[in-house]
GUKOL-870027 format. One line per 2 residues: for each residue x, y, z of C-alpha. Coordinates in steps of 0.1 Angstrom, whole numbers, padded with zeros to 4 digits, always signed. Example, Ala and Ser with C-alpha at 12.3 -4.5 7.8 and 13.67 -1.06 7.14 Angstrom:
BEGIN
+0123/-0045/+0078  +0137/-0011/+0071
END
This chain:
BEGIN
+0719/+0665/+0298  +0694/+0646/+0322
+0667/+0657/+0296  +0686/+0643/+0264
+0696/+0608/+0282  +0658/+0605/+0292
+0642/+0617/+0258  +0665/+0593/+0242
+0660/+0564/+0271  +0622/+0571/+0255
+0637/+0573/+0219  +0647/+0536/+0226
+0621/+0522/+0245  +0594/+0530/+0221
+0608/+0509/+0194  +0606/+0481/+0219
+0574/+0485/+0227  +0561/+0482/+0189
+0580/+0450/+0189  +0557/+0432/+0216
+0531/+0411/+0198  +0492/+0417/+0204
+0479/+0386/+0216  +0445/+0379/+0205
+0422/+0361/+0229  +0416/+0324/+0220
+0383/+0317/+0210  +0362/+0288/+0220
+0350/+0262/+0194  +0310/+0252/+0199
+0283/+0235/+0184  +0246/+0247/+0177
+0218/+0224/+0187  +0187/+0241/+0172
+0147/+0220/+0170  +0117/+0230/+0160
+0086/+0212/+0166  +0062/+0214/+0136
+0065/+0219/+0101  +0049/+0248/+0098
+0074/+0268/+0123  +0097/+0274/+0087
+0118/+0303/+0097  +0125/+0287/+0135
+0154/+0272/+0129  +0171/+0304/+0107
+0161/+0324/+0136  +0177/+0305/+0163
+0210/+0302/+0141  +0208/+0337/+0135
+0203/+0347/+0175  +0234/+0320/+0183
+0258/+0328/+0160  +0255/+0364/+0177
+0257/+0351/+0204  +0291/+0334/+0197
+0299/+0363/+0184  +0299/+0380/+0212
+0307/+0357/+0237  +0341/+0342/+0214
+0332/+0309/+0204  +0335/+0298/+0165
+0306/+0273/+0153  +0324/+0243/+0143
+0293/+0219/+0137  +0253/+0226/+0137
+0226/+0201/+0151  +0192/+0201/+0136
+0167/+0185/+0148  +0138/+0196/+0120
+0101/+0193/+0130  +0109/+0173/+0159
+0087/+0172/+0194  +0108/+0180/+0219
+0088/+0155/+0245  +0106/+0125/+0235
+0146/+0116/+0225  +0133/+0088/+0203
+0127/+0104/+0174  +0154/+0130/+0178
+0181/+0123/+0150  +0205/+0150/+0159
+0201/+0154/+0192  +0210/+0111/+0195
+0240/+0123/+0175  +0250/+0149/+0195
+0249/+0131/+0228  +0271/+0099/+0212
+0296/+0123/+0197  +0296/+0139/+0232
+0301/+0109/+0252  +0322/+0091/+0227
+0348/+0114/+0227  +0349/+0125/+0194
+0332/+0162/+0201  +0356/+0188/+0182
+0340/+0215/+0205  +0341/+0229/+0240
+0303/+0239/+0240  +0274/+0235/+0230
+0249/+0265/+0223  +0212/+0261/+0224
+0187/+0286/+0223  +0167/+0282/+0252
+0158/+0256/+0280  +0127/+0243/+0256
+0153/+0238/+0226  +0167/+0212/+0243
+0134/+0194/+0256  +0104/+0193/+0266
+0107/+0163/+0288  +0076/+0151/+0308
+0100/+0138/+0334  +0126/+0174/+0341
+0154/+0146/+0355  +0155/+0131/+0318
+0161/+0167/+0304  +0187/+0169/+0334
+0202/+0138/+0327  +0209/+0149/+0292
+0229/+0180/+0302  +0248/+0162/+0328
+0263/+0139/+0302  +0273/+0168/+0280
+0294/+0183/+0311  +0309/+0153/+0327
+0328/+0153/+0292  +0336/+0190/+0297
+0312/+0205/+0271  +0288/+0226/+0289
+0253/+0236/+0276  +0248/+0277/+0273
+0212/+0282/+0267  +0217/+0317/+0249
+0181/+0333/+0255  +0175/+0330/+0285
+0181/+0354/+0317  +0206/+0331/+0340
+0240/+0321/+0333  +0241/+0278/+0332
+0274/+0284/+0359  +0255/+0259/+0381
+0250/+0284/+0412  +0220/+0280/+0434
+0199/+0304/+0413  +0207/+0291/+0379
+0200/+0258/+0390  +0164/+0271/+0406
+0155/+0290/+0373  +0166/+0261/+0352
+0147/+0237/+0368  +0116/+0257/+0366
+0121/+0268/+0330  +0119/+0228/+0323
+0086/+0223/+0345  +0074/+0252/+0325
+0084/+0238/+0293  +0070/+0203/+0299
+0036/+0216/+0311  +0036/+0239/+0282
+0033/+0209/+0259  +0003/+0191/+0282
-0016/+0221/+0280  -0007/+0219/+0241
-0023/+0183/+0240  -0055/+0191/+0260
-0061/+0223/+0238  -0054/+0199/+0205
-0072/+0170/+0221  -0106/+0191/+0225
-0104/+0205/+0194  -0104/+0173/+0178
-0131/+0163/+0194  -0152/+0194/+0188
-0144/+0188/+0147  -0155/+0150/+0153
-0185/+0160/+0168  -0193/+0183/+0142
-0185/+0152/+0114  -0151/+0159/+0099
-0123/+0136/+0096  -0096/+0146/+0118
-0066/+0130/+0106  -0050/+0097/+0088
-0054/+0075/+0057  -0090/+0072/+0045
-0093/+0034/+0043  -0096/+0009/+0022
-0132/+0017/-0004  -0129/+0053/+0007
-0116/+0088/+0002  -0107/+0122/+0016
-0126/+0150/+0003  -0117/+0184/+0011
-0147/+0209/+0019  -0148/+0246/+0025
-0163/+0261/+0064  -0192/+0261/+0053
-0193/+0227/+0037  -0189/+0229/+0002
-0171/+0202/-0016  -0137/+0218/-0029
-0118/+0183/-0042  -0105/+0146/-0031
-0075/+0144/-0017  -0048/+0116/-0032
-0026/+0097/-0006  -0003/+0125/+0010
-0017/+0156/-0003  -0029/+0181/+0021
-0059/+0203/+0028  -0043/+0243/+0014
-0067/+0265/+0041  -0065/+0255/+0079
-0102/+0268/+0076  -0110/+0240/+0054
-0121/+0206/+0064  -0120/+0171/+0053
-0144/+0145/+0052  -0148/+0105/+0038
-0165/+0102/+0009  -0170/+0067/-0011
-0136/+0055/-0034  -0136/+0032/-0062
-0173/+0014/-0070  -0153/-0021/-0076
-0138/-0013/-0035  -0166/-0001/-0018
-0182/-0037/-0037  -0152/-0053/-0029
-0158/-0042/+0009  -0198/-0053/+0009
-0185/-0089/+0004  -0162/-0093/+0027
-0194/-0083/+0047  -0218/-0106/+0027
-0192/-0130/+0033  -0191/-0126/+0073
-0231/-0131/+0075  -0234/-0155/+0046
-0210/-0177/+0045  -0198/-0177/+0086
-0165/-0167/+0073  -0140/-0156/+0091
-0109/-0130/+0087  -0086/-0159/+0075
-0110/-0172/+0047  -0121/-0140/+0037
-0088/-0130/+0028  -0080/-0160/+0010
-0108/-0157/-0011  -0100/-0123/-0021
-0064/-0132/-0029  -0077/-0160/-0048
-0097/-0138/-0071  -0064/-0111/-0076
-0083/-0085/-0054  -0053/-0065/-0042
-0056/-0041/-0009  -0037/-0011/-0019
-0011/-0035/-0041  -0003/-0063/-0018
-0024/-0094/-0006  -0054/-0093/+0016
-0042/-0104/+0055  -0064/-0120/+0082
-0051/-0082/+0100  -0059/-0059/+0068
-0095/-0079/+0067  -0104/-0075/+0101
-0090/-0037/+0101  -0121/-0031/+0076
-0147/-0057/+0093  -0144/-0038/+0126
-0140/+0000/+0119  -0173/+0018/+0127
-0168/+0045/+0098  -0179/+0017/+0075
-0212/+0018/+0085  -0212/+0061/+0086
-0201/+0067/+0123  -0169/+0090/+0127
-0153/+0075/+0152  -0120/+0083/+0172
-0097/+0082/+0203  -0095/+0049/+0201
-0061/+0048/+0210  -0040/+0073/+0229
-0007/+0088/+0224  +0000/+0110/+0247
+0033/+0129/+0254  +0057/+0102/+0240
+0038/+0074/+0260  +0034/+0040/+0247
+0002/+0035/+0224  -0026/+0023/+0246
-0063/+0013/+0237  -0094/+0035/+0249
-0125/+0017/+0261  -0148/+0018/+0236
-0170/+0037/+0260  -0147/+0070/+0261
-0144/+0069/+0219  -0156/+0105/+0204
-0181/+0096/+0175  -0204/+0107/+0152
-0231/+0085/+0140  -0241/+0095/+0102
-0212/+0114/+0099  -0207/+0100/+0061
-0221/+0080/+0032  -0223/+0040/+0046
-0212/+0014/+0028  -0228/-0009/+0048
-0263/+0001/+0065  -0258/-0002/+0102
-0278/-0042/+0106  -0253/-0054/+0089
-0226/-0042/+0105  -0241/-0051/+0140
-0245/-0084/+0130  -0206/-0088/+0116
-0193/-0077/+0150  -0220/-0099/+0164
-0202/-0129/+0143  -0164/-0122/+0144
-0160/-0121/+0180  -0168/-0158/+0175
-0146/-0165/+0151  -0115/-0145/+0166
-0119/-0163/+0203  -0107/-0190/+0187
-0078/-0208/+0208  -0058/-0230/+0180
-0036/-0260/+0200  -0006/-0271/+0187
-0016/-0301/+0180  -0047/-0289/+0167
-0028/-0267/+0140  -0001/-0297/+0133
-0025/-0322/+0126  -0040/-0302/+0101
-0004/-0293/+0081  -0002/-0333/+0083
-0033/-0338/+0063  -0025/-0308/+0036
+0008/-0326/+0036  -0008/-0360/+0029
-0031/-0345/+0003  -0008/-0324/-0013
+0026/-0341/-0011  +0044/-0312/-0004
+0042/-0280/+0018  +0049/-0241/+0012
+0042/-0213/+0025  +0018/-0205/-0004
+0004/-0237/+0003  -0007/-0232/+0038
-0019/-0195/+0038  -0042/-0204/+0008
-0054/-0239/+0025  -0093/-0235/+0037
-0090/-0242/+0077  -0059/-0227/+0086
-0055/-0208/+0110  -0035/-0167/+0097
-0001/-0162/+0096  +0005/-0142/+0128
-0012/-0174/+0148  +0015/-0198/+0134
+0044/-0174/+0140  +0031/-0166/+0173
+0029/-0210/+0183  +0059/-0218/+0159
+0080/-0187/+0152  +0086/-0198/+0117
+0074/-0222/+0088  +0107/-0244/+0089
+0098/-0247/+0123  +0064/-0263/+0115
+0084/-0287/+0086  +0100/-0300/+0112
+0081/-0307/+0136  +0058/-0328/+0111
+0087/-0346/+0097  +0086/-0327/+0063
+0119/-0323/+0047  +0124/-0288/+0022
+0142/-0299/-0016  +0172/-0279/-0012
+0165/-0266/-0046  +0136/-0248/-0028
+0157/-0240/+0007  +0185/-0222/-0011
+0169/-0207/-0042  +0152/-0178/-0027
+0185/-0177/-0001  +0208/-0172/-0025
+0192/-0148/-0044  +0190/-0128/-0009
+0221/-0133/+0001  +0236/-0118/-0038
+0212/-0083/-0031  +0233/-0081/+0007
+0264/-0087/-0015  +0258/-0060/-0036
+0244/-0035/-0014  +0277/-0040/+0005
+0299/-0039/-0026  +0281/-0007/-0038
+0286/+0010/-0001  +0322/+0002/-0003
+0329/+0013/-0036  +0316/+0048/-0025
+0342/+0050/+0005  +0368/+0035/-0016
+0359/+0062/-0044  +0357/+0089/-0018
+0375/+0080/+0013  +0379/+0118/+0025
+0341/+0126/+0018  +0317/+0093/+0030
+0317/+0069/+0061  +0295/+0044/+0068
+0271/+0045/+0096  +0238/+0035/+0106
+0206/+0051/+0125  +0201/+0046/+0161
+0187/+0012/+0174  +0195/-0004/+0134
+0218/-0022/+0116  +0216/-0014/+0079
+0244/+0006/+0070  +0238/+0040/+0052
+0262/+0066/+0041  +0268/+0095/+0058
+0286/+0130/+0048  +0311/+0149/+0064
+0284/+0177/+0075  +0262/+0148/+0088
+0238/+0143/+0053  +0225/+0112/+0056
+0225/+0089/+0022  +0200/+0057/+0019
+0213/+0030/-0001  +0181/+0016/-0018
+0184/-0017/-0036  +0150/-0024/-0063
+0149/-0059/-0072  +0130/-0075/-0100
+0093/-0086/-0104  +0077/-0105/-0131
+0043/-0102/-0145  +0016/-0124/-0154
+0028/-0122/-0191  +0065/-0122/-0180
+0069/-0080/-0177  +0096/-0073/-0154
+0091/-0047/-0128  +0117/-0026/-0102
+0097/-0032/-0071  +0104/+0005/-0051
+0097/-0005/-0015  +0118/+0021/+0010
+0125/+0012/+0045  +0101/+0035/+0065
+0130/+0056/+0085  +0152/+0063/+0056
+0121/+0073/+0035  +0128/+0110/+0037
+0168/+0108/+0036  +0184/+0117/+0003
+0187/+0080/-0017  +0208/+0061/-0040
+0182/+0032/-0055  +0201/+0009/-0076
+0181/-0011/-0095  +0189/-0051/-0096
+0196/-0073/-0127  +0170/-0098/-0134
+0192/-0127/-0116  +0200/-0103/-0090
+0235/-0104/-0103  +0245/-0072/-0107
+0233/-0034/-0104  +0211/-0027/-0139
+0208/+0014/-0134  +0218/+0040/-0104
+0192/+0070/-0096  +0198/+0099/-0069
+0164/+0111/-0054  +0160/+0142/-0027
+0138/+0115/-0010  +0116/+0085/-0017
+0085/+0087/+0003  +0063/+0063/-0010
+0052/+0029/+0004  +0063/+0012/-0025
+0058/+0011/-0064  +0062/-0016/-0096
+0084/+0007/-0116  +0087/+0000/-0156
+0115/+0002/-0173  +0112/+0036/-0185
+0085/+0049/-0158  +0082/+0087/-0157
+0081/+0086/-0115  +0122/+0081/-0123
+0123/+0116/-0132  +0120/+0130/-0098
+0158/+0116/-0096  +0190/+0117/-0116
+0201/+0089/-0134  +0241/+0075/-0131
+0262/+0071/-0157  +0288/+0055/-0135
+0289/+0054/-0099  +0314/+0081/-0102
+0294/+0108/-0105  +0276/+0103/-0073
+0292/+0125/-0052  +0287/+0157/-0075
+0247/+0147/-0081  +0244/+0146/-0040
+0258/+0179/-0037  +0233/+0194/-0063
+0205/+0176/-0046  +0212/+0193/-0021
+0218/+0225/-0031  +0187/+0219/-0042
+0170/+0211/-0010  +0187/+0241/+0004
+0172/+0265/-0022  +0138/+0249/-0019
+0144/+0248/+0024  +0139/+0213/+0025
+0157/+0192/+0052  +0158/+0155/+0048
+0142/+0152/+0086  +0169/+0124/+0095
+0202/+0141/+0087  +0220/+0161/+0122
+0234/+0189/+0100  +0212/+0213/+0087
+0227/+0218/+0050
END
């Protein structure tokens, strides 16, 4: 009897027991902050995602959001998109994770300074989301050893990145030594030409283009026969004529002589005037940039050069005497008085003043020494009692002020179109809206406004602001009267200085032209599914796509 009542005691209970739920262990929801430092590190970031979604895997967290920080130095937080966005998201409150997983201690930074790379941390865990670096051998749990280890795995990864500046910096040096151009635009009258190892000319190079072996090596080779000309009178002019950096360029702009599409400057002038490689020397380290630091002039007497490195454009006399001449002319000290009393007597011969009027007057001193005594050209109207027609104070205002209008309108029309999708933010340390995706794409909004020719062409002048340049961008191209939005084009990214687009130019085909501003959303996503297949990253956006 005993045996029945207990079998059927276990008859019952079993029943019961099937009824008890299993309860699955929460898991932990965590962001991935992954970097890499150079371009050419392409499968970095895949393998860091790869090795921390194991480890969340392992460890139960979920990845809610990704942080990418794409060819990024990890010596200073300036020019760290995501990692900006990370840290505001964090300290704002509006983190949807516990966590944050990062690779290892030099993922997050290779701070000169280890209290910077400290202080970073610290904010992330005062609002409860701790940092697990998921390579390395120590647990972050803040005990005395983790804390020893950590703060030696940041010394190590900080001098790391010296010893990778000394081993760059000398072999620089060595190649300028040897005569090959190390880095940067040619210059005005000349060219990069790409050469073999053992010197032979392969091709030139156009603006942005790339050497294809890292055997090969580039060196400067004459340009255009009307620039180098152009360049051997503004030296003609120097020796000639006493001329100085001012006058020069006026003349120049005077005759339609345009540096790289734009007028001449007293600053573009003197940038060719003074530069040693005109007269065949390879010259560098004349400024330093080292580890994030400030950019700081070198005494001439620690500059690494080559004399007869490449063809002159000027023999070496007449560059001597040029610097011989300018110093002269640039020692200058202009009064205020001195400078007013001469926009008195263009005002008395001309009747009128511009700005046109005074940058083009023989005598006057550039444009930088009247912002830097007057801040401004109204300010100088003033001062000598010159009073603007308002036809001429708010014609060029109002056209401005109808562009902001529309770039607002057409910004707000995309929320309004897609309020679930788009908000409007803006880059760190700026003020110009841009769009932004829910996954953290960021869109520039790209306004071309119109240009006329000499014979009354109009022309889309394409001039990107340089730290959207590489985001994916909406241009919308202006009405003649600024009045309205004449054509909408999606581009991957617009990395150009700027261009005098026609019409029907064929440079619009690297985007995709908008029927209505409807369709914007669907074109962004195939951009970038696009960029995804190619693995491009617009370097600005936080979320890797």
């Amino acid at each position: 009897m005993k045996v029945e009542l207990a079998s059927s005691a276990h008859a019952l209970e079993k029943p019961m027991r099937n009824r008890i739920p299993h309860v699955v262990p929460a898991r932990t929801p965590a962001a991935l902050y992954v970097r890499m430092s150079g371009e050419g590190q392409q499968y970095s970031i895949a393998n860091q995602t790869v090795a921390l979604q194991e480890y969340a895997e392992r460890n139960g967290f979920f990845i809610v959001r990704t942080y990418t920080d794409a060819a990024k130095s990890g010596v200073a937080l300036k020019n760290r998109t995501a990692l900006r966005a990370l840290l505001q998201d964090v300290a704002s409150g509006k983190a949807d994770y516990k966590a944050i997983l990062v690779y290892d201690v030099s993922r997050w930074g290779r701070f000169p300074n280890n209290d910077e790379a400290a202080h970073y941390e610290f904010l992330c865990t005062k609002s409860g989301i701790p940092l697990h670096y998921c390579a390395e051998p120590f647990a972050n749990d803040d005990t005395p050893s983790s804390s020893i280890l950590k703060a030696l795995k940041r010394s190590m990864a900080a001098e790391f990145s010296r010893e990778l500046g000394d081993k760059v910096t000398r072999g620089k040096t060595r190649l300028v030594r040897m005569g090959f151009w190390v880095g940067g635009p040619a210059g005005y009258g000349y060219r990069r030409m790409m050469v073999s190892a053992d010197g032979k000319p392969k091709q030139k190079l156009k603006d942005g283009e790339r050497k294809s072996l890292t055997t090969d090596r580039i060196i400067l080779v004459p340009g255009p026969r009307k620039e180098v000309e152009c360049v051997r009178q503004m030296f003609s002019m120097v020796i000639e004529g006493r001329l100085g950096a001012c006058a020069i360029a006026r003349d120049l702009n005077k005759r339609e002589i345009a540096c790289y599409g734009k007028q001449w400057t007293d600053v573009t002038v003197r940038a060719v005037l003074l530069n040693p490689k005109y007269k065949g020397w390879n010259v560098w380290h004349r400024r330093t940039l080292r580890l994030g630091s400030k950019r700081l002039p070198v005494a001439s007497e620690h500059w690494i050069s080559k004399p007869g490195a490449f063809a002159p454009l000027v023999d070496e006399q007449t560059f001597d005497r040029v610097q011989a001449i300018l110093p002269t002319k640039a020692d200058r000290s202009w009064t205020n008085d001195d400078i007013l009393n001469r926009v008195k007597r263009l005002l008395k011969a001309k009747g009128r003043l511009s700005e046109d009027l005074i940058q083009k007057a023989r005598g006057m001193p550039s444009t930088s020494t009247l912002h830097t005594h007057f801040g401004s050209f109204r300010h100088i109207y003033q001062l000598v009692g010159y009073r603007l027609p308002d036809v001429d104070v708010f014609r060029g205002c109002e056209k401005m002020e109808r562009a902001l209008r529309l770039r607002r309108e057409v910004v707000r029309q995309i929320v309004e179109m897609f309020p679930q999708t788009f908000t409007v933010t803006h880059l760190p340390h700026r003020n110009r809206s841009i769009l932004q995706l829910k996954d953290g794409t960021m869109i520039s909004v790209l306004l071309s406004r119109v240009l006329r020719t000499l014979r009354g062409a109009m022309r889309w002048l394409v001039q990107p602001i340089p730290a959207e340049c590489e985001l994916v961008t909406l241009l919308c191209r202006l009405k003649p009267e600024h009045d309205g939005i004449d054509s909408y084009y999606v581009f991957p990214r617009i990395d150009i200085r700027f261009r005098r687009s026609r019409k029907d130019d064929p440079w619009l085909a690297g985007g995709v032209r908008l029927k209505h501003l409807s369709e914007f959303l669907f074109v962004v996503k195939a951009t970038q599914e696009q960029l995804a297949i190619k693995g491009c990253v617009p370097r600005h956006n936080s979320v890797r796509l």
